[in-house]
C-alpha positions as a Markdown table, in Angstrom:
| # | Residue | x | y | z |
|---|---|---|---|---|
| 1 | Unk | 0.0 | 0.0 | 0.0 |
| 2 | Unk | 1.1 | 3.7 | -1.2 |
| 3 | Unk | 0.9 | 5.8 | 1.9 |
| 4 | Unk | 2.4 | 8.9 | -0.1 |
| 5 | Unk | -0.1 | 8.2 | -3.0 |
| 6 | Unk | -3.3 | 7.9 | -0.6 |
| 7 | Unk | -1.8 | 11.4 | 1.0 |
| 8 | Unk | -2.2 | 12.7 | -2.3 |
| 9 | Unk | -5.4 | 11.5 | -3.0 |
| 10 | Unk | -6.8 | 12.9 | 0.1 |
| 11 | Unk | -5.2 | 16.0 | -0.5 |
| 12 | Unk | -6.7 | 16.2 | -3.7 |
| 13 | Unk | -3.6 | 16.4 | -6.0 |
| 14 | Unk | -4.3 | 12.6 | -7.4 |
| 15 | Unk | -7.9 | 11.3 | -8.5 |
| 16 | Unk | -8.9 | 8.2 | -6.7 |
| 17 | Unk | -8.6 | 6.3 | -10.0 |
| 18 | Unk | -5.3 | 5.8 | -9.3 |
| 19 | Unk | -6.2 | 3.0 | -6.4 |
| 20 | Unk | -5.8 | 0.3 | -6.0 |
| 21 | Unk | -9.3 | -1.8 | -4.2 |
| 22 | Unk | -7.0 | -2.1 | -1.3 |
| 23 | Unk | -5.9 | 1.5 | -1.1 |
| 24 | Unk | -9.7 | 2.2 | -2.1 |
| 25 | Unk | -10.8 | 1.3 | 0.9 |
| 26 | Unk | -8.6 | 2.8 | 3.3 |
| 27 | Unk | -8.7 | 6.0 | 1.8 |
| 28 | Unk | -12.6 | 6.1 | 1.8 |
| 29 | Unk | -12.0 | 5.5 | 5.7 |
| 30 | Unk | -10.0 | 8.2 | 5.9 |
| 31 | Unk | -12.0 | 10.3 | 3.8 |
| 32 | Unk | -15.2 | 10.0 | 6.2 |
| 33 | Unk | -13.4 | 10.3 | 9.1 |
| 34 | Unk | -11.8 | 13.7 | 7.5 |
| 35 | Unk | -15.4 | 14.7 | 6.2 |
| 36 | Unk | -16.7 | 14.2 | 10.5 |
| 37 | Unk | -14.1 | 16.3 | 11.2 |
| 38 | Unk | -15.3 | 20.3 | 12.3 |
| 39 | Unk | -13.5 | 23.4 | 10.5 |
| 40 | Unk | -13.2 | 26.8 | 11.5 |
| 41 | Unk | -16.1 | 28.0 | 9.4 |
| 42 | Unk | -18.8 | 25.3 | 11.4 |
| 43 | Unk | -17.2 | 26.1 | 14.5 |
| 44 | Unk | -18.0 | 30.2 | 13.3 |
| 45 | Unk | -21.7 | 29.7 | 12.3 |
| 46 | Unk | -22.6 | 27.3 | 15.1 |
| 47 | Unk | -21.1 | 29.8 | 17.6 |
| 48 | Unk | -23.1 | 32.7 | 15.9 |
| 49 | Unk | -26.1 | 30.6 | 16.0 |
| 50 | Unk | -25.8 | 29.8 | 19.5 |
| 51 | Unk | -25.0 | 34.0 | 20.4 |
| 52 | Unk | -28.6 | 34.3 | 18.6 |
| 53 | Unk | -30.3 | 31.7 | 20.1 |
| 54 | Unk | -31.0 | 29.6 | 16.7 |
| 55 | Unk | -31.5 | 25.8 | 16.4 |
| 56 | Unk | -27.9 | 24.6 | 16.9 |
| 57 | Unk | -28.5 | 20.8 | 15.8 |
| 58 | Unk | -30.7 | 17.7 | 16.1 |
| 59 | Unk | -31.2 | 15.6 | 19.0 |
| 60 | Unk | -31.9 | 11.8 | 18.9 |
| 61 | Unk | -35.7 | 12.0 | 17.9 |
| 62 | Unk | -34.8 | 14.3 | 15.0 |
| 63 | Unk | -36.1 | 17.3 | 16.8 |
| 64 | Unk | -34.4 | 20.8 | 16.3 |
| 65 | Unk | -31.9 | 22.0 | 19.5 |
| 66 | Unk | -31.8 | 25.5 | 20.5 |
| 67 | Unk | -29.0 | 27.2 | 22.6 |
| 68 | Unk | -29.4 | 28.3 | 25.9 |
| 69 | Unk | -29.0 | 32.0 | 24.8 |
| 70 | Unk | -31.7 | 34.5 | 24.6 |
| 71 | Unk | -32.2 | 35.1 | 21.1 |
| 72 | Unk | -31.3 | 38.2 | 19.5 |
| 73 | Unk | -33.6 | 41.0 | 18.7 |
């Protein structure tokens, strides 16, 4: 297995043609656990949501959470 070329394709520089099955299916591993990951811009518009006292997610029924803020005016 290609370590260096499943970087790449993770990275984006190589299409996942390139794979082999094996590699395949470690990189699509990786590539959900990357995709679960937060970033800066869902850690911004969650916090704004929460300042403003918007739905913030879902909870285990499906039904909307709101933060514990008083919503903005």
């Amino acid at each position: 297995m290609d370590q260096s070329r499943l970087a790449r394709v993770l990275a984006g520089e190589l299409e996942t043609t390139v794979l082999t099955p094996e590699e395949e299916l470690v990189w699509v591993e990786r590539f959900v656990a990357k995709m679960a990951e937060e970033g800066p811009e869902e850690h911004a518009f969650f916090a704004e949501r929460r300042r403003r006292g918007k739905g913030v997610g879902l909870d285990a029924s499906g039904m909307i959470v709101h933060a514990n803020a008083t919503p903005e005016v």
